[in-house]
C-alpha angles and dihedrals in degrees: 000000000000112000101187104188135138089089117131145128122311146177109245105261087044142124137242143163125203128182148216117218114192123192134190102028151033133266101218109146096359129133113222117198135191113221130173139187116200114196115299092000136111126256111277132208104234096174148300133235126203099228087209101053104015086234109156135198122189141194116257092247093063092033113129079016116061131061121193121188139156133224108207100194094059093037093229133125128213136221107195110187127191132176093021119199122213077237086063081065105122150101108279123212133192128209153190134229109185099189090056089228120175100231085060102052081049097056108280093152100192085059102080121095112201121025127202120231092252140236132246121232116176122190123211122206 
């Protein structure tokens, strides 16, 4: 129900926007996150969005870098990244919390209820 896609390959210093498609319902009340996982590391919290009100919340590491927003009428969720890192390289993740909880919009993990299959964004130096 979650199509993450929009990774790829990018210079370090570089942009890029990945979505979040989401099919067969609707996202009212929900809280949508952005995880990753890079190799032998553990799953991170990149950020949440509150589908209602837009309103985002984002790890310190993307801070000033990462936008995260939302178009209702399409039900998709973006990720827009800018000044990537090689350390950005990983694959990223998006996520649904249907209860809206704040714990979730703020990185609980085990909160969210649906995943999507992830995309793979790689950063070159």
């Amino acid at each position: 129900q979650l199509q993450a896609s929009g990774g790829g390959l990018v210079q370090a210093g570089g942009s890029l926007r990945v979505s979040c498609a989401a099919s067969g319902r609707t996202f009212s009340g929900y809280v949508m996150g952005w995880f990753r996982r890079a190799p032998g590391k553990e799953r991170e919290f990149v950020g949440g969005i509150t589908w209602n009100t837009g309103l985002a919340y984002y790890s310190d590491s993307v801070k000033g870098r990462f936008t995260i927003s939302r178009d209702s009428a399409r039900n998709v969720m973006y990720l827009q990244m800018s000044s990537l890192k090689p350390d950005d390289t990983a694959v990223y993740y998006c996520a649904a919390d249907s209860g809206g909880y704040s714990s979730t919009f703020r990185g609980r993990a085990a909160g969210y209820d649906y995943w999507g299959q992830g995309t793979q964004v790689t950063v070159s130096s």
